[in-house]
C-alpha positions in Angstrom: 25.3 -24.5 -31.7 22.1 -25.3 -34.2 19.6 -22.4 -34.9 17.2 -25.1 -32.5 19.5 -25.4 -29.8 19.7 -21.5 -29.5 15.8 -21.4 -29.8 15.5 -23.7 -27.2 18.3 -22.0 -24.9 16.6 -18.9 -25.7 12.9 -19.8 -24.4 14.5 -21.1 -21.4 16.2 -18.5 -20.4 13.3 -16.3 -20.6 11.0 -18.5 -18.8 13.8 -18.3 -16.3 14.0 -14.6 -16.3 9.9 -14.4 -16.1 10.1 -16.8 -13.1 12.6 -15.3 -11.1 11.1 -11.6 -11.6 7.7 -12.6 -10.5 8.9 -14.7 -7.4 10.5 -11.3 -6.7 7.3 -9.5 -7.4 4.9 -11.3 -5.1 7.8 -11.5 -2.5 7.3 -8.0 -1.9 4.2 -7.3 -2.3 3.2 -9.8 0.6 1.1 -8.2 2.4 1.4 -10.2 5.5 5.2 -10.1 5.0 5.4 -6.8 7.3 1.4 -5.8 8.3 -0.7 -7.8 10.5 -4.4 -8.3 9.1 -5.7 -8.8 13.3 -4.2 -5.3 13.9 -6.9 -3.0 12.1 -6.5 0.5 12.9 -8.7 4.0 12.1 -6.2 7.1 12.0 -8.0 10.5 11.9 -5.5 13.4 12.1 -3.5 15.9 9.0 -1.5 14.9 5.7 2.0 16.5 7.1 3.6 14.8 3.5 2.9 12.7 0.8 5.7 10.2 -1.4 4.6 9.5 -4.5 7.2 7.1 -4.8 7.2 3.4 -6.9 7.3 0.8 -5.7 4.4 1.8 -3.0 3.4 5.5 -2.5 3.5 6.9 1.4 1.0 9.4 3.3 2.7 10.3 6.3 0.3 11.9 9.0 -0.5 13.2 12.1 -3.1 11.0 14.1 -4.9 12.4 16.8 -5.2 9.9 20.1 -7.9 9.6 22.4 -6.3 12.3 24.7 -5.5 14.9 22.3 -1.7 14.1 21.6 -0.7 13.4 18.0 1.1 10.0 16.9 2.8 10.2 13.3 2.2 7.5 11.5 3.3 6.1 7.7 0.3 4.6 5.4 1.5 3.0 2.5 -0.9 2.9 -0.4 -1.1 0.9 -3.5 1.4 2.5 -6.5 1.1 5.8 -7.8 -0.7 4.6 -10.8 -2.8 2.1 -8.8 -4.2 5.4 -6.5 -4.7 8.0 -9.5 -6.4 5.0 -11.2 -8.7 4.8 -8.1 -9.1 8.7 -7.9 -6.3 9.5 -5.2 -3.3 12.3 -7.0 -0.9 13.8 -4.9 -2.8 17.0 -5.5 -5.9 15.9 -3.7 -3.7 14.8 -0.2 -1.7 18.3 0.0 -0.1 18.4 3.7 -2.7 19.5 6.4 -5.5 17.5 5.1 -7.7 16.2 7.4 -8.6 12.1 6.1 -9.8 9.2 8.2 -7.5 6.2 6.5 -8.4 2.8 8.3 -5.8 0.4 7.5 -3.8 -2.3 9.8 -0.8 -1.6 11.2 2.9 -3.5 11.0 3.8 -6.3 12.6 6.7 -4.7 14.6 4.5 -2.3 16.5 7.4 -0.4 17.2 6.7 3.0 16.1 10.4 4.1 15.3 10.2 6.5 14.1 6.9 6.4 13.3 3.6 3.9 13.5 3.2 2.2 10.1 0.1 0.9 8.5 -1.5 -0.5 5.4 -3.6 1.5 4.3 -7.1 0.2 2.9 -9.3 3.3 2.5 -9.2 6.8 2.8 -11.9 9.5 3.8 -11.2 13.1 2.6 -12.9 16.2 4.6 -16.3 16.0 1.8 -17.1 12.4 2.9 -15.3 10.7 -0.3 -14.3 7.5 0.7 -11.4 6.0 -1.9 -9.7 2.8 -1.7 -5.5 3.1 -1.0 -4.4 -0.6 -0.9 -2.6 -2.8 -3.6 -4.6 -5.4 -4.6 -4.2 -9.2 -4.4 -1.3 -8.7 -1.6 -3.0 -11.0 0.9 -4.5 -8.3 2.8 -7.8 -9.0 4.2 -10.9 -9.3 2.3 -12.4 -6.6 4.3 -14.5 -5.1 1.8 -12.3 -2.3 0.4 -10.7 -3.4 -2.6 -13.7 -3.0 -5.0 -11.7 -6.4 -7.3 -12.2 -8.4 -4.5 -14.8 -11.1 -5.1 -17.7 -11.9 -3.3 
């Protein structure tokens, strides 16, 4: 093969590679691939334990209901980077934290074995309201994500 024909099967390949990886990206990052933006839901109720985990971190919870009984729930945040970026560590969410996250829950409602959510913003027990999502995920434009634009 001629130094141009390996040039040429070079670039291809990694436009190829770049394509296929970002196909993959936004796949997964869907937002309306597993949450339902008409479902919007405000959990108040205790940090029981945090994963700081790639590719999305998770705040697991205890919600309080209406009637006193406790729900658990999974609120999947933007990544780890995205949330210390936006002020949120793993520090400041240590288990028994009381937060207000509102967020919209999953499209399977099942609650096996626990409720999950989106989250969009989170309120710590000072009155510090952060945002939690990923951005650009197709969530809602419901005001949280301070890059959305108006």
């Amino acid at each position: 093969m001629t130094k141009k024909k390996l040039m040429i099967a070079g670039a291809v390949g990694a436009a190829l590679a770049v394509a296929a990886a970002g196909g993959a990206a936004w796949a997964h990052h869907a937002f309306a691939a597993e949450f339902d933006g008409k479902a919007p839901v405000l959990l108040r109720g205790k940090v029981t334990r945090v994963e700081w985990i790639n590719p999305h971190a998770w705040v697991h919870m205890a919600a309080v209901n209406k009637d006193g009984t406790t729900t658990a729930w999974m609120v999947e945040g933007g990544t780890p980077n995205t949330l210390m970026r936006s002020g949120i560590t793993k520090a400041s969410l240590p288990p028994g934290t009381e937060i207000i996250v509102r967020g919209y829950q999953s499209k399977d409602k099942l609650c096996r074995p626990a409720c999950k959510a989106n989250g969009r913003d989170v309120t710590f027990p000072d009155g510090k309201k952060l945002f939690m999502g990923s951005s650009g995920t197709g969530a809602p434009q419901d005001g949280s994500d301070p890059t959305e634009k108006k």
